[in-house]
N, C-alpha and C positions, 0 to 999 in steps of 0.2 A: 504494500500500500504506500509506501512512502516512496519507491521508486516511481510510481504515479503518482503522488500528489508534488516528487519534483520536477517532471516530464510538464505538467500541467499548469506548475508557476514559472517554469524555464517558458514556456511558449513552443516548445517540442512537440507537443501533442493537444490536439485539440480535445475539447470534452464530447463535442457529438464525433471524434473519431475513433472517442475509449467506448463511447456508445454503441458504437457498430459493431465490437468487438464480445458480440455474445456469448461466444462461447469460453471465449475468458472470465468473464463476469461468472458464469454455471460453475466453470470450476473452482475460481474464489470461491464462491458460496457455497458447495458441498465442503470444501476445503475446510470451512470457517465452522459447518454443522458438526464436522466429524470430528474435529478438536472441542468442540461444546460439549459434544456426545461423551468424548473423553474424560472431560471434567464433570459431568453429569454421572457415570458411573464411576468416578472417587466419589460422589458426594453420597450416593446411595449403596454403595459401599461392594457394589460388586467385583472392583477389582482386588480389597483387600480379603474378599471371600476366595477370591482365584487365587490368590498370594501364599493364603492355606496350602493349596491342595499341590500332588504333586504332578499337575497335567497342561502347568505353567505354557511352555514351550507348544506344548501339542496344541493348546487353545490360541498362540500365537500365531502357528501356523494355518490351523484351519481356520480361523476367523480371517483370514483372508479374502476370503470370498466373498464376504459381504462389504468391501469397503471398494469404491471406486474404479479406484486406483492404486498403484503402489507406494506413492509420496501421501495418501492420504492416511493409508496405513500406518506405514510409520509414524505418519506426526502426532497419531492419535493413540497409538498401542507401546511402540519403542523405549519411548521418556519413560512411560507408565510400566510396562514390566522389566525392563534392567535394572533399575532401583529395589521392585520386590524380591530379586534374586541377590541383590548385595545383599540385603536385609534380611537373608534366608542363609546367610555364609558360603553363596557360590562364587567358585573361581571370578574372580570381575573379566578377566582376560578371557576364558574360555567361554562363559555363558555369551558374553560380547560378541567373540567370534561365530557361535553360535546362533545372536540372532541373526548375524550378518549372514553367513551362510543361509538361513530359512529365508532370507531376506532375497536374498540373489534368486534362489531357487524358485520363487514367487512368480520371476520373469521367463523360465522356460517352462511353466506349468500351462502359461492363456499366453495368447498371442497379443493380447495387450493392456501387460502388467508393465510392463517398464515405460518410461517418458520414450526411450529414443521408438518403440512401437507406434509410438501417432505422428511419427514423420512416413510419409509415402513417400 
């Protein structure tokens, strides 16, 4: 947002030409729900219910599937379970690599999980 509000006092970009840009605008906005959704489940406490158990990583994984995208994913699940796995005395380095890994694998599972898939 801030790269566009300074595109837009620079004189770089016009407002009805951030306008025509819909489908920018759709992805902000699921972007914005699924980081809300995030904090909405700390506040009702489902993530520290999953923090419990130990199917941490598999719920990581498979809850892939309901979220957009792959950058949404992350911004929304990532932050939120490496912290419950420090808090839980796992390796910091290996769970790490671990999400990374489930993370990459995201992108050969659908033909379009990764950002560079919506370039034709």
């Amino acid at each position: 947002m801030m790269g566009l509000y300074i595109l837009l006092i620079l004189g770089m970009l016009s407002w009805m030409t951030a306008l025509i840009k819909k489908l920018a605008w759709d992805t902000l906005t699921w972007f914005a729900v699924f980081l809300g959704m995030r904090y909405q489940l700390m506040l009702l406490g489902v993530i520290p219910w999953v923090y419990g158990t130990f199917i941490l990583r598999s719920v990581y994984f498979f809850i892939d599937y309901l979220f957009a995208g792959q950058t949404t994913h992350i911004g929304a699940l990532y932050q939120a379970i490496l912290p419950m796995h420090i808090k839980a005395n796992v390796l910091k380095t290996l769970y790490g690599l671990l999400l990374v890994y489930n993370t990459n694998l995201f992108g050969a599972l659908t033909h379009y999980r990764h950002g560079q898939a919506l370039i034709h």
